[in-house]
C-alpha positions in Angstrom: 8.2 14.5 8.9 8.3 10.5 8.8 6.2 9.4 6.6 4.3 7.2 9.4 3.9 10.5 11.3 2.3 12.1 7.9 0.0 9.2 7.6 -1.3 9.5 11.0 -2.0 13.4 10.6 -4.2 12.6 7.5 -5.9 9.5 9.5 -6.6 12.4 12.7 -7.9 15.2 10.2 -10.2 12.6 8.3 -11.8 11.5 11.6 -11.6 15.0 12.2 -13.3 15.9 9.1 -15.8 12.9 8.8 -18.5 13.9 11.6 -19.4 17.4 9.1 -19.7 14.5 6.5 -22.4 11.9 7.4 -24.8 14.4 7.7 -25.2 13.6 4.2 -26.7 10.2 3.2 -24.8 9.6 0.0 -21.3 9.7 -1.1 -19.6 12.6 1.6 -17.6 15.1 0.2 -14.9 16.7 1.8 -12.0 19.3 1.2 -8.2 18.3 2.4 -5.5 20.5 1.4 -4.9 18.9 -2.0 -8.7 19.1 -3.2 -12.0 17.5 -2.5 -12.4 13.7 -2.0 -15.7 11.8 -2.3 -15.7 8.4 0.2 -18.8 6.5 0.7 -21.1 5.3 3.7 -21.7 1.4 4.3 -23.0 0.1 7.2 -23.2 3.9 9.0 -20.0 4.2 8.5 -18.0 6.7 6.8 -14.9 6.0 4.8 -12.4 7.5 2.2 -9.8 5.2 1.2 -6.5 5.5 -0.7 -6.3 9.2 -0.3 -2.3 10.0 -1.4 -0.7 12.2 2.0 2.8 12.8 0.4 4.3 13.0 -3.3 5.4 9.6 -4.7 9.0 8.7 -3.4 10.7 8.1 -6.9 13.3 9.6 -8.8 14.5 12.6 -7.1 12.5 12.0 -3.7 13.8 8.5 -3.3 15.4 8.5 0.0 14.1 12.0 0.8 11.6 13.6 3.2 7.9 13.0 2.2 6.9 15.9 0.4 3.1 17.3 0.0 0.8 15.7 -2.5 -0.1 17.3 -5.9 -3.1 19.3 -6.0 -5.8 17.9 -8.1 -9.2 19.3 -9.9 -12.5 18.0 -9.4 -13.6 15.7 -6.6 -11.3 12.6 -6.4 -13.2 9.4 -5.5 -11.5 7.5 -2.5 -13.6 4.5 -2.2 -10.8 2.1 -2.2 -7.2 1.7 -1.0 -4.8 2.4 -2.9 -2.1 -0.1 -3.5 0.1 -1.7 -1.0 3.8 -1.2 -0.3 6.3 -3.4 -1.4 
């Protein structure tokens, strides 16, 4: 899968995802694949930010499909972006 086409599928399932979410008033929890993420609510609007879709392309996956993204433990806070391509 291109790895635009993997970002869109993690933008559809968080919009997918975020209505279950702002039923709660502070910082929404939800589970993706990889673990839970915790985003925020400002304005009435939900938001998680800089949540990784694929495996860091280095080393052995330079030039290669994106691959999934590491599990983690815990609730990872996405409140902000991550940082930008070069």
């Amino acid at each position: 899968m291109k790895a635009w086409a993997a970002a869109l599928v993690c933008g559809v399932a968080a919009c997918a995802l975020a209505p279950r979410a702002m039923a709660q008033t502070n910082a929404p929890v939800v589970a993706t694949r990889s673990g839970q993420v915790q985003g925020a609510i400002e304005d009435g609007v939900a938001s998680w930010k800089g949540i990784p879709f694929a495996a860091p392309t280095v080393g052995p996956l330079r030039w290669q499909a994106p691959q999934p993204a590491a599990d983690w433990q815990g609730i990872r806070p996405a409140l902000q972006y991550s940082h930008d391509c070069m």
